[in-house]
C-alpha positions as CSV (number, residue, x, y, z in Angstrom):
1,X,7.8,-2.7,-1.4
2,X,4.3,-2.4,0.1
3,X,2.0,-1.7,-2.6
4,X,-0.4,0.4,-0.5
5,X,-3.8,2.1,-0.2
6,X,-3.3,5.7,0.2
7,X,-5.8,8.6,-0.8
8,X,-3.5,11.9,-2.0
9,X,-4.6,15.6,-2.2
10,X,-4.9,18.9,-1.5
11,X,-5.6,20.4,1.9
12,X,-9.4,21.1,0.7
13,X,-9.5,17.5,0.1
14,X,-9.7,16.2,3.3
15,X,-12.0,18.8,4.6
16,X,-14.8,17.8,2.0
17,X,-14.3,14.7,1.9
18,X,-13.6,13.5,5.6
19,X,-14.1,9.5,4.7
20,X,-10.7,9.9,3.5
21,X,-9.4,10.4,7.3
22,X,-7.1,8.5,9.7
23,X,-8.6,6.7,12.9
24,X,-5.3,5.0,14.6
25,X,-5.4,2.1,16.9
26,X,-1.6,2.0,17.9
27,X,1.4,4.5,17.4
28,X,4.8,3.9,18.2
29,X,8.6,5.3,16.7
30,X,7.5,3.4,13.5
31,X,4.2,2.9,12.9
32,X,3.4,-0.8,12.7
33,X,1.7,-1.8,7.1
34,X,-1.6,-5.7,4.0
35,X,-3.1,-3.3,2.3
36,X,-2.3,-3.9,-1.0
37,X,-4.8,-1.7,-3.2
38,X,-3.3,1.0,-5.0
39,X,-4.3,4.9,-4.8
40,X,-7.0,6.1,-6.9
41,X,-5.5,9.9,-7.0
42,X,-1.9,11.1,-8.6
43,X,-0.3,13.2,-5.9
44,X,-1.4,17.0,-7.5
45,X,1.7,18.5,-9.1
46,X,4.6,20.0,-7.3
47,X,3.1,18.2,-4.2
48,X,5.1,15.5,-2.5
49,X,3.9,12.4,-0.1
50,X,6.6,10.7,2.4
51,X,5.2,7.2,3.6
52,X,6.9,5.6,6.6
53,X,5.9,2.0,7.9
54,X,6.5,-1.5,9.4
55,X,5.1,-4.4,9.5
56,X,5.0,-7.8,11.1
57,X,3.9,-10.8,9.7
58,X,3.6,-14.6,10.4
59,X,3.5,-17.7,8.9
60,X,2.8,-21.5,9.6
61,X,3.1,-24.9,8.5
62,X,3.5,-28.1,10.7
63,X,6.1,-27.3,13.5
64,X,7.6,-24.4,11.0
65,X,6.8,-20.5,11.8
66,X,8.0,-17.9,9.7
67,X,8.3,-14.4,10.7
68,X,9.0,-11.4,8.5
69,X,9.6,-8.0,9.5
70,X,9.5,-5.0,7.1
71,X,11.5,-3.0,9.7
72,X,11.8,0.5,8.0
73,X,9.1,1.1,4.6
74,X,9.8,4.3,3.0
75,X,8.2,5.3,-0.2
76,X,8.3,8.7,-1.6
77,X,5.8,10.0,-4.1
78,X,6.1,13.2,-5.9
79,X,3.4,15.1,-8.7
80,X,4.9,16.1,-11.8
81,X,1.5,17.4,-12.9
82,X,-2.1,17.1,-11.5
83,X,-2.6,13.7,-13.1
84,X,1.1,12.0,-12.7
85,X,3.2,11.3,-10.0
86,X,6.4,10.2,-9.8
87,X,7.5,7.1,-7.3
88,X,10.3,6.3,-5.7
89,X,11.2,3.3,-2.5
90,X,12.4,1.1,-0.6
91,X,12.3,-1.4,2.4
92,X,14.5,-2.7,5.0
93,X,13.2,-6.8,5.8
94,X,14.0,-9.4,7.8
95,X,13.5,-12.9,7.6
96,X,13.2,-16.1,9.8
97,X,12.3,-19.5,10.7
98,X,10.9,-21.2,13.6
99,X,11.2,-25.0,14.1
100,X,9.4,-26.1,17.4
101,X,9.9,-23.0,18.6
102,X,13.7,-22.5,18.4
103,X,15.6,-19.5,17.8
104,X,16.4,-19.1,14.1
105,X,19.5,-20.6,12.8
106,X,19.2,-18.4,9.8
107,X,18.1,-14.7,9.5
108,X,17.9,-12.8,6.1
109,X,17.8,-9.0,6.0
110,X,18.7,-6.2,4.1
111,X,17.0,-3.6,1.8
112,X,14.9,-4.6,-1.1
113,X,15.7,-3.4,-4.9
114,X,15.1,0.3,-5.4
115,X,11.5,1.1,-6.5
116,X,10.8,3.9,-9.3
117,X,7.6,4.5,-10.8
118,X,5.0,6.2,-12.1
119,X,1.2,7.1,-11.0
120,X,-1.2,8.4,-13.5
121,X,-4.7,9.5,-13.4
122,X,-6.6,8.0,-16.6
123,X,-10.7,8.9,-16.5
124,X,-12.7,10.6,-14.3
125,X,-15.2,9.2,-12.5
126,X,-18.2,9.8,-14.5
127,X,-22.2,8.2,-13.5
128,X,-21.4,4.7,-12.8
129,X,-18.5,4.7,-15.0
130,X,-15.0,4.4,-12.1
131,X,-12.3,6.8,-12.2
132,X,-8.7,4.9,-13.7
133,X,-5.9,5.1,-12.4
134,X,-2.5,3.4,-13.6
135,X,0.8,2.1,-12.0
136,X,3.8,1.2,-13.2
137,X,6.8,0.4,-11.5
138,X,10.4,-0.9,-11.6
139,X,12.7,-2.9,-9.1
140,X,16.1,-2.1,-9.9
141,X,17.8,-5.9,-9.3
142,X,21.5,-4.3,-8.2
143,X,20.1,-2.0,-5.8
144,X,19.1,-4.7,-3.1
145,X,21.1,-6.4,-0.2
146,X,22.8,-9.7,-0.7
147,X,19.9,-11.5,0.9
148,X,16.9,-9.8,-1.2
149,X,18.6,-8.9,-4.1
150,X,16.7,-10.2,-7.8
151,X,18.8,-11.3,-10.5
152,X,16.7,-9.5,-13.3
153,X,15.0,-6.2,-13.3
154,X,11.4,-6.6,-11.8
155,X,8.2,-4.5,-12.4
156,X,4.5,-4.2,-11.7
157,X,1.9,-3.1,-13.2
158,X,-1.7,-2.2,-12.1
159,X,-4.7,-0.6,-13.6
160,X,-6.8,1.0,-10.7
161,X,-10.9,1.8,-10.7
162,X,-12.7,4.0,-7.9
163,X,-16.1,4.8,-7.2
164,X,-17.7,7.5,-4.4
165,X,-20.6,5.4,-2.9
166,X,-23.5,6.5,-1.0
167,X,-25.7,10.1,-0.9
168,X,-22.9,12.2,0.6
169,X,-20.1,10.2,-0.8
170,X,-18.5,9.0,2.7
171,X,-17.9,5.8,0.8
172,X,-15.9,4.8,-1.9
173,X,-15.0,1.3,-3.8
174,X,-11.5,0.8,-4.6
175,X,-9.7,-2.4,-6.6
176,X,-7.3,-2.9,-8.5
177,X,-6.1,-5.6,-11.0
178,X,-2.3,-6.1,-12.6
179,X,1.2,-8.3,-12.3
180,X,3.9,-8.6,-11.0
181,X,7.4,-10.1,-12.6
182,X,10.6,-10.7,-11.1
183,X,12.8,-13.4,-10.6
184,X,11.7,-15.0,-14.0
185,X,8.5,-14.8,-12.0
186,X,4.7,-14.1,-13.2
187,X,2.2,-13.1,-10.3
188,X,-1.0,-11.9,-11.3
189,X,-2.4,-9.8,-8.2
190,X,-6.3,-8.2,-7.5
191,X,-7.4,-6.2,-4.9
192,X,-10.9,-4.7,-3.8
193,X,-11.6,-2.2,-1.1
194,X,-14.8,-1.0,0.7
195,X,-13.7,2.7,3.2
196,X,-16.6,4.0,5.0
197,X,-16.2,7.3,7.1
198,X,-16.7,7.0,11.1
199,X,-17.5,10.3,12.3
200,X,-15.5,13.3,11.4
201,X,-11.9,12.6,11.6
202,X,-11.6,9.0,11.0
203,X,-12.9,5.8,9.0
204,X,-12.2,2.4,8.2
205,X,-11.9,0.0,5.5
206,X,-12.2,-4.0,4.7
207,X,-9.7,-5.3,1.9
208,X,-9.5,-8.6,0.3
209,X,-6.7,-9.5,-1.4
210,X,-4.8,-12.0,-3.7
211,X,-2.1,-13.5,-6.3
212,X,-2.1,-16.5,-8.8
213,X,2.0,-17.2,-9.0
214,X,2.0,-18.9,-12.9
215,X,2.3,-22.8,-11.9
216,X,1.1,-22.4,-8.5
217,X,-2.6,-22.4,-7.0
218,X,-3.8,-19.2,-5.9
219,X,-3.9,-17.4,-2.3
220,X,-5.9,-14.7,-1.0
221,X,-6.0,-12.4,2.4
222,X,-8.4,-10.7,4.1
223,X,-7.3,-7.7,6.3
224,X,-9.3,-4.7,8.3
225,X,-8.1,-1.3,8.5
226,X,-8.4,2.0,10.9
227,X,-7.4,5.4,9.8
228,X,-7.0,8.3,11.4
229,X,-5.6,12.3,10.9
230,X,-5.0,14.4,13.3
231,X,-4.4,17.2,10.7
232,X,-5.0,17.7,6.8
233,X,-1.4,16.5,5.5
234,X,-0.6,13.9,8.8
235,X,-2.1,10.1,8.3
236,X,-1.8,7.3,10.9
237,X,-3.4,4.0,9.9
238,X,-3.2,0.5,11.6
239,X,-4.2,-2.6,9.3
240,X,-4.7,-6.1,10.7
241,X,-5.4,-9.4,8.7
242,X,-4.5,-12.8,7.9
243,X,-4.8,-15.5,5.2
244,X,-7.9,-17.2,4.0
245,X,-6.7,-19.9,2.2
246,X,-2.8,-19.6,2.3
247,X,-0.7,-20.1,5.3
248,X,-0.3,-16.5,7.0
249,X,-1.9,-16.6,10.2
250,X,-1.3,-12.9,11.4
251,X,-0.5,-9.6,9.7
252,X,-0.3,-6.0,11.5
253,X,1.6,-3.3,10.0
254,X,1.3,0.6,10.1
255,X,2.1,3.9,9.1
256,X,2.7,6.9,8.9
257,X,2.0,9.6,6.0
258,X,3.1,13.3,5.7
259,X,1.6,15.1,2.4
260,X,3.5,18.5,1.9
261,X,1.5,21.0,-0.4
262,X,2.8,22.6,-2.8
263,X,1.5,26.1,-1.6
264,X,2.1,28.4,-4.8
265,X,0.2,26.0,-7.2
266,X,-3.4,25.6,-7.6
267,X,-4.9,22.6,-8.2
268,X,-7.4,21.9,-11.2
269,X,-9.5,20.1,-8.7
270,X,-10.1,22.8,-6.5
């Protein structure tokens, strides 16, 4: 499951705060999604958040290419008060590799173990002291196809910090810090963000990324984003990047995000 970047409110939100809008580059039946740095903001309560997206993504080594498509993303978030949010996806990947060129003799696809989660606003952004956020979330290890499925039940965990930059606040700093286990596997992840507003309905943002697997030498990813919506509760984004150090050598996914208010509630932050 993508862990992604993705800025939640109310409708008033976006029109005080337009950094937090969509510029798209590309849109198609599925929006093509490496943004990996979490949400500062719980989805407000009785609100809900539907995230569609795919993604293609590349890698080499020698005369090997690997390509990996998340064909179908869909992640479904859902507040339970103004400060938590419950979570709730899944993905549908596939897999191959490229010797010299040749098609595939082996493809892996299927859906990945069932996410469910939980989002929770800590602190409040106070002087220089960052807003916190925290993650948590569960892979369900029977829930996948044969091809993706984990033998042990998998989680994450992140703890998220956010700042508003600049005199008008059409900046913010984002990053995130956590792990991930699975597999009998320890990854230990980061993420930072910089989103600047471009005019009055869209923005853009520069992420760099990366994961320490325990026993392995680190990798980290670099990737450039453009946002764009077209109305308060539609998103399109298009994000683009590669590997610095580890063998990816192209990433482009994006998305698609429809926020449904909840209408008869009023939000403590407006």
């Amino acid at each position: 499951m993508l862990r992604t970047f993705t800025l939640k409110s109310p409708n008033n939100f976006y029109a005080a705060n337009s950094c937090l809008l969509w510029l798209v580059l590309f849109v198609s039946s599925f929006c093509l999604a490496q943004d990996i740095t979490e949400s500062p903001t719980s989805t407000v309560k009785g609100a809900s958040q539907i995230e569609i997206a795919s993604t293609y993504e590349s890698f080499k080594e020698g005369s090997e290419k690997s390509i990996a498509y998340t064909v179908g993303s869909l992640l479904f978030l859902y507040g339970v008060s103004d400060n938590v949010e419950i979570r709730l996806g899944m993905d549908l990947q596939q897999n191959a590799i490229r010797i010299n060129g040749n098609k595939p003799n082996n493809v892996f696809s299927g859906y990945t173990p069932l996410q469910i989660g939980v989002g929770a606003d800590l602190i409040e952004e106070k002087g220089i002291w960052p807003k916190m956020s925290f993650i948590g979330d569960l892979f369900l290890p029977s829930t996948g196809g044969s091809d993706f499925k984990q033998d042990n039940l998998g989680f994450g965990l992140k703890a998220g910090f956010y700042h508003n930059l600049g005199k008008n606040q059409n900046a913010q700093l984002n990053y995130n810090l956590g792990a991930d286990f699975g597999n009998d596997d320890l990854t230990y992840v980061y993420a930072i963000t910089y989103l600047k507003n471009i005019g009055s309905i869209g923005g853009a943002y520069l992420e760099l990324n990366g994961n320490l697997q325990d026993g392995m030498s680190s990798s980290h990813f670099i990737s450039t984003a453009f946002y764009w919506t077209p109305t308060s509760n539609i998103q399109f984004d298009t994000i683009v990047g590669r590997g610095i150090n580890a063998e990816q050598d192209f990433y482009i996914t994006g998305r698609l995000q429809i926020y449904i208010p909840n209408n008869k509630h009023k939000s403590t932050n407006q």
